[in-house]
C-alpha positions as CSV (number, residue, x, y, z in Angstrom):
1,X,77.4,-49.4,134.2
2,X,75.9,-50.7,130.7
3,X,76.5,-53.7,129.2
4,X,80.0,-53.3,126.9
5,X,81.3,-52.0,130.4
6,X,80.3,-54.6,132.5
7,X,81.3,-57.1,129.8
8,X,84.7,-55.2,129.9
9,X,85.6,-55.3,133.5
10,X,84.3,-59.8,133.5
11,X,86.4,-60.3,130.9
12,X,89.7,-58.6,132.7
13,X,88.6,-60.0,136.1
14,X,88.2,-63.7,134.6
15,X,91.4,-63.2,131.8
16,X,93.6,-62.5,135.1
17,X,92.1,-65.3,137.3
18,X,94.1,-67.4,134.3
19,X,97.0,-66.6,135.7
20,X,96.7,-67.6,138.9
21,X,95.5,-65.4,141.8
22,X,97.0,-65.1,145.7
23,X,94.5,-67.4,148.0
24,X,92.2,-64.6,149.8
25,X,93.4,-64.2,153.6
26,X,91.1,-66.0,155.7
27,X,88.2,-63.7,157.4
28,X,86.3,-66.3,159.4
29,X,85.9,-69.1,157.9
30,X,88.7,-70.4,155.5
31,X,87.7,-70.0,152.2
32,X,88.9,-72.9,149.5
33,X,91.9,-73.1,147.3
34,X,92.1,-74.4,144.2
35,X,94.8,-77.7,143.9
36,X,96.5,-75.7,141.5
37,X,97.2,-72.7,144.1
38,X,98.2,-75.9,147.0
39,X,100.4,-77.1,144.7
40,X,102.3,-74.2,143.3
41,X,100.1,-74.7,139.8
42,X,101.4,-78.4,139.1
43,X,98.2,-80.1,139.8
44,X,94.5,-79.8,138.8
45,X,91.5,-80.6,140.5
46,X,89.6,-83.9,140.1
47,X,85.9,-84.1,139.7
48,X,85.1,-84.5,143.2
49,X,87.8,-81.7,144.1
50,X,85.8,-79.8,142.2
51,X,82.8,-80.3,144.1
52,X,84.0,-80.2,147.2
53,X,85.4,-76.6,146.3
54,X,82.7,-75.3,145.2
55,X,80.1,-77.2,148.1
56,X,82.4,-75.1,150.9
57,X,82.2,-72.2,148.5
58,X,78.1,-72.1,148.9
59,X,78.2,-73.0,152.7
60,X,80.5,-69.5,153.4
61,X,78.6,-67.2,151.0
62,X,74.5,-66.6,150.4
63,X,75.1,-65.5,147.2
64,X,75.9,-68.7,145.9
65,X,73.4,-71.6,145.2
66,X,74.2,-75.0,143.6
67,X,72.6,-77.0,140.9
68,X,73.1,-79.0,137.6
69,X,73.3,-78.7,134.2
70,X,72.4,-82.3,133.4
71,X,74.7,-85.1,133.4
72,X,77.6,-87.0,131.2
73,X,77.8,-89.8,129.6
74,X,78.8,-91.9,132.4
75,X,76.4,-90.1,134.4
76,X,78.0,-87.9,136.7
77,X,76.4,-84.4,137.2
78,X,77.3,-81.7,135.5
79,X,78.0,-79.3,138.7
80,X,76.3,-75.2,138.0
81,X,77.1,-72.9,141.0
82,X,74.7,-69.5,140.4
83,X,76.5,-66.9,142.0
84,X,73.9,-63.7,142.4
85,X,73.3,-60.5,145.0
86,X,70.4,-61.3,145.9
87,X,70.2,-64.8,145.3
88,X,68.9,-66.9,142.4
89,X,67.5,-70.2,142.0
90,X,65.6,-70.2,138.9
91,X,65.5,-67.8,135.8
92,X,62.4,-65.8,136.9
93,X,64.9,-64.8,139.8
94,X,67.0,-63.0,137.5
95,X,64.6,-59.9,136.7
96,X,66.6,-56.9,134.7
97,X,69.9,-58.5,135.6
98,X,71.6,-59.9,133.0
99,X,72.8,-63.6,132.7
100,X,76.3,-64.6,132.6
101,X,77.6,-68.1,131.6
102,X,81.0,-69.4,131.9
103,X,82.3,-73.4,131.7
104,X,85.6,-74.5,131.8
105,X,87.1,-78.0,130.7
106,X,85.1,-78.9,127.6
107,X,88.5,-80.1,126.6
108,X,89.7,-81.8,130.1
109,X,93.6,-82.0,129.2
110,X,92.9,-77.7,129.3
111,X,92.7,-76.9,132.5
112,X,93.7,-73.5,133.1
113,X,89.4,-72.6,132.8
114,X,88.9,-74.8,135.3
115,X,90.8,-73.7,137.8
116,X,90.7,-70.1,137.1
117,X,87.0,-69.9,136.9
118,X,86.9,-71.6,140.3
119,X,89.1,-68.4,141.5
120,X,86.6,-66.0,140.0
121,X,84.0,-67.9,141.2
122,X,85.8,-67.4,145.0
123,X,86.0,-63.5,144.2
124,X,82.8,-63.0,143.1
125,X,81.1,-64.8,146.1
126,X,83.1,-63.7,148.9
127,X,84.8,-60.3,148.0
128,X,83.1,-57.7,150.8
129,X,81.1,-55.8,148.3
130,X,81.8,-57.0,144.3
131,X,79.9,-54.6,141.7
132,X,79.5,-56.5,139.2
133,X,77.1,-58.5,140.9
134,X,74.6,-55.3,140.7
135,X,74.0,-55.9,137.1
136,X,75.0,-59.6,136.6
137,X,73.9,-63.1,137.6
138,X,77.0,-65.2,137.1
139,X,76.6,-69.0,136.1
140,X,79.5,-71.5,136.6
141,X,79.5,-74.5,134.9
142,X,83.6,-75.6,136.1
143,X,83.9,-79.0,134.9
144,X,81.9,-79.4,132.1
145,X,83.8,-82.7,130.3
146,X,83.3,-84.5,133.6
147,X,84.1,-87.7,132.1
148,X,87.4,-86.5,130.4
149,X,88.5,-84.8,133.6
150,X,88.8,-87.8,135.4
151,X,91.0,-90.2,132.4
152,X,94.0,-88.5,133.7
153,X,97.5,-88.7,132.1
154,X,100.9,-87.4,132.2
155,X,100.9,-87.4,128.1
156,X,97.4,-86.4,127.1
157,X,98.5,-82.9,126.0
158,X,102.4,-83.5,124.6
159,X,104.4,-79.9,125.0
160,X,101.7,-78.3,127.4
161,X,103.5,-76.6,130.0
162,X,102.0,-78.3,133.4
163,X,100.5,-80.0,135.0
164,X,101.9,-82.8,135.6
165,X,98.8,-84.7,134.7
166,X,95.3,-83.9,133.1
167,X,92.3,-85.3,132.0
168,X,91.9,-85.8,128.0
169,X,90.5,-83.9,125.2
170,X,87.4,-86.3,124.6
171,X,84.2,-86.8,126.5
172,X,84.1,-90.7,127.8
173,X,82.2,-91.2,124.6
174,X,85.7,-90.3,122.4
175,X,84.1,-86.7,121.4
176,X,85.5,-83.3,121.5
177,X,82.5,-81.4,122.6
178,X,83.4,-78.3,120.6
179,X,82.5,-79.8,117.6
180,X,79.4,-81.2,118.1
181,X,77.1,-77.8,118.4
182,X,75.4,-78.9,115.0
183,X,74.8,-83.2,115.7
184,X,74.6,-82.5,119.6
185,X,75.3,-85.8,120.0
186,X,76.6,-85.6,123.2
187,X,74.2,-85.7,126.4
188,X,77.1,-83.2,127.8
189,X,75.9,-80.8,124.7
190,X,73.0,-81.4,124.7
191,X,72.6,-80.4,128.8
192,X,74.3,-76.8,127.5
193,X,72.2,-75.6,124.8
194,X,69.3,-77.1,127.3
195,X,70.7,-74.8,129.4
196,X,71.4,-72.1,127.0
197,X,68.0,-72.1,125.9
198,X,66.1,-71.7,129.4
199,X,68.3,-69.2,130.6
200,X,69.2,-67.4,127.9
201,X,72.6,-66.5,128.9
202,X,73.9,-62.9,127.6
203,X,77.3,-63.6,127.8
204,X,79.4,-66.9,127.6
205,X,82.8,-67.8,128.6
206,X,84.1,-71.2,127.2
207,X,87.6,-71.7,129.0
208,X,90.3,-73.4,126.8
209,X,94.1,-73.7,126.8
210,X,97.0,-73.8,123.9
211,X,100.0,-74.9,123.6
212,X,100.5,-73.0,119.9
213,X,102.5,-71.3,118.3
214,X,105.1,-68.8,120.3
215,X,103.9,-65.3,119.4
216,X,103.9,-61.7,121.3
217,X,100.2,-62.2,122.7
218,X,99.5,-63.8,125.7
219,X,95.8,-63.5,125.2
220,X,93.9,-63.8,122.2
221,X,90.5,-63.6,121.5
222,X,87.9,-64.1,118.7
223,X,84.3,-62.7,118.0
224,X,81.3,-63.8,115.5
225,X,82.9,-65.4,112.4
226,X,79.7,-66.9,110.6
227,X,78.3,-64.7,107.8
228,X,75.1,-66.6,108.2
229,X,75.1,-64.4,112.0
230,X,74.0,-60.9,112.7
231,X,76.0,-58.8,110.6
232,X,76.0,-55.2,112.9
233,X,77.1,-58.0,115.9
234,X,79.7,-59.2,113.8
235,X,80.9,-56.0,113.1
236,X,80.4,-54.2,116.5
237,X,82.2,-57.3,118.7
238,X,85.6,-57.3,116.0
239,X,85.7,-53.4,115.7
240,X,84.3,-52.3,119.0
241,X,83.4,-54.6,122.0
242,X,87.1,-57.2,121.6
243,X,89.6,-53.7,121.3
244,X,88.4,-52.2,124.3
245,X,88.6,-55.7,125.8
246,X,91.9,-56.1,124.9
247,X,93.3,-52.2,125.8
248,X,91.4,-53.0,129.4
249,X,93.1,-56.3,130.0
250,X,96.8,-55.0,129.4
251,X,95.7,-51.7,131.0
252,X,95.3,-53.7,134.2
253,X,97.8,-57.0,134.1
254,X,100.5,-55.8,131.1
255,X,100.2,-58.1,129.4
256,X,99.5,-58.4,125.6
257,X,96.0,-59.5,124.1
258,X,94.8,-59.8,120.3
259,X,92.8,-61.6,118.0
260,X,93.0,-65.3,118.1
261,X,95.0,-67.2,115.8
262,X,98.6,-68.7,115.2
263,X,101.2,-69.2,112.8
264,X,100.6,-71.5,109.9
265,X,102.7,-74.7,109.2
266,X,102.4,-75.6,113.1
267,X,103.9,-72.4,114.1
268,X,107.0,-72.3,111.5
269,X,105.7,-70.4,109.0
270,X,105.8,-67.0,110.4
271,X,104.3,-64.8,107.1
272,X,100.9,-66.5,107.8
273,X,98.1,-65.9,110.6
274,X,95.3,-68.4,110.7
275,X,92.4,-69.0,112.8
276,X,89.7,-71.9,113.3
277,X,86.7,-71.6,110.6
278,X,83.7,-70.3,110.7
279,X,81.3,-73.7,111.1
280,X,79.2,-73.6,113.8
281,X,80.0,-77.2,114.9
282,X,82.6,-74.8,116.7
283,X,81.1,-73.2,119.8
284,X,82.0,-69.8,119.1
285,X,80.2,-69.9,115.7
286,X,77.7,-71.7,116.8
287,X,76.4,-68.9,119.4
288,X,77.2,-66.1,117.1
289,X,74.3,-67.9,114.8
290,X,71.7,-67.9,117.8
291,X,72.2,-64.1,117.2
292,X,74.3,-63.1,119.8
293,X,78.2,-62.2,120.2
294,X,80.6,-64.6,120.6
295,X,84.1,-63.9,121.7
296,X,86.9,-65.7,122.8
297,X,90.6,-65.1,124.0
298,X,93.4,-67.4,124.4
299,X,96.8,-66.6,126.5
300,X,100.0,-68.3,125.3
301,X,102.3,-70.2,127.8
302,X,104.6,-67.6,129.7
303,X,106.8,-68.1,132.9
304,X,105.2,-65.2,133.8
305,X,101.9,-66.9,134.2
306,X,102.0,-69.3,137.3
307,X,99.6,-71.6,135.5
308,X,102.4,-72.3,133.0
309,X,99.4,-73.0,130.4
310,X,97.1,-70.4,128.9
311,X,93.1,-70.1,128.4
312,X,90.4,-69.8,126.1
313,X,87.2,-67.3,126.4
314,X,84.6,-67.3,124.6
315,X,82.2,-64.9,125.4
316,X,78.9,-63.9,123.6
317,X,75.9,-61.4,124.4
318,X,72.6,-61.7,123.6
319,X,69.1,-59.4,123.0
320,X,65.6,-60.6,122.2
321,X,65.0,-58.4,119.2
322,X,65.5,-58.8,115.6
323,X,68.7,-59.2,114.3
324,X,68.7,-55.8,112.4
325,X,68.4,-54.1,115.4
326,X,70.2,-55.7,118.4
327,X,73.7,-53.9,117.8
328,X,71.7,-50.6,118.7
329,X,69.7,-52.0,121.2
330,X,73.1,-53.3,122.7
331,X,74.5,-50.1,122.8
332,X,72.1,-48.7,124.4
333,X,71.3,-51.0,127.6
């Protein structure tokens, strides 16, 4: 399987994990359930939930081990779970595998990623044989604004469709952690480039939720924007790489995925299509400088989705080589 498959089949398997997935029937020991699957998707985990999910995850499956990213502002620890067949501990582990990073709740009032991506993470480490694991090592950073998890509030996202209560869109310093890639000002950013630089993630998954505009899509998604980035990555993620993503995705759930944006006016004036810019304070931007592909995809609120809210991917892949060359070496992997 080479790399724009395997990046193909993550992004379906995490995209449907969004919208909500059918506890796994118990086969010896009981494996955890999210809050959001106890209480029919109108509660969210807390920050010790969270661990506690995730702690009973890596005592039922040997694939998983635990660790940190660093910690927040008001010092809790950023939890990482490293989900790998074999095992891995430490980068030198990985050998030709190739390194998968995905973090939910950088905005804590959008918790769809953080419950989703504790699904996947469920899947991935107890699902009898799971082939993905043959080429990937799977990183899971599930509550990365800690600190804004835990200020929960029935109003800290007006018009969001459940839960009842959520944490808040700021770190406990009164941040929003997805614009602060350039000043990394945060200790919470500054803990994930740390991490991004050690392991050298080839593919990232930044979970977020909206409550836009009403539109056909359920998922939408966005790749490099930056001219200042890799111009044959640019080109390859928009033209390439994100349709096949988004032709797989409805292929296997039905529903509708395209490029990330939403109607201008705040949704009421339908002849206009915008998007976020292209500064890499943003994190999408932001990666797609560091020379790799950024990518992200957000689903709009549906009844059909038992989360009632929608999520946010951003996903980016990345190859030691010059920049003139990494599309084709890409391809090729």
């Amino acid at each position: 399987m080479n790399i724009v498959r395997t990046f193909v089949a993550l992004a379906v398997l995490a995209a449907s994990s969004a919208f909500g997935q059918d506890a796994p029937p118990p086969v010896g020991p009981t494996p955890p359930v999210t809050t959001a699957e106890l209480t029919d998707f109108t509660r969210t985990m807390t920050y010790d939930q969270v661990r506690a999910f995730f702690g009973t995850l890596a005592e039922q499956s040997d694939r998983v081990r635990l660790d940190t990213i660093g910690t927040t502002n008001e010092g809790r620890d950023i939890p990482l779970a490293i989900i790998a067949d074999p095992p891995v501990e430490e980068p030198e582990d990985v050998k030709s595998r190739t390194v998968v990073l995905l973090f939910g709740d950088i905005h804590a009032g959008e918790v769809c990623g953080k419950e989703a991506l504790s699904m996947l993470a469920r899947q991935l480490a107890l699902a009898e044989d799971e082939p993905l694991l043959k080429n990937l090592v799977v990183c899971i950073v599930p509550i990365y604004n800690a600190d804004g998890n835990e200020r929960f509030g029935a109003d800290n996202r007006p018009g969001q469709h459940g839960p009842n209560e959520m944490g808040q869109r700021e770190n406990a310093q009164g941040l929003d952690l997805n614009r602060d890639y350039i000043k990394l000002e945060a200790p919470e950013t500054r803990a994930l480039v740390r991490f991004m630089n050690t392991w050298d993630p080839a593919v990232i998954v930044d979970t977020h939720t909206t409550n836009g505009s009403h539109h056909r899509y359920t998922i939408t998604y966005q790749g490099p924007k930056n001219p200042a980035g890799d111009g044959e990555i640019l080109s390859f993620v928009r033209d390439t790489m994100l349709p096949a993503v988004g032709q797989a995705f409805e292929k296997n759930t039905g529903y509708k995925a395209f490029f990330y944006g939403y109607f201008a006016n705040r949704g009421t004036d339908h002849a206009k299509w915008v998007t976020y810019p292209d500064w890499p304070r943003y994190g999408t931007p932001y990666r797609g400088m560091r020379t790799v592909w950024p990518f992200f995809r957000k689903p709009m609120p549906t009844r059909r989705s038992r989360t009632g809210c929608s999520g946010h991917l951003v996903s980016a892949a990345k190859c030691s080589t010059t920049p003139m060359n990494i599309a084709t070496r890409l391809r090729n992997l």
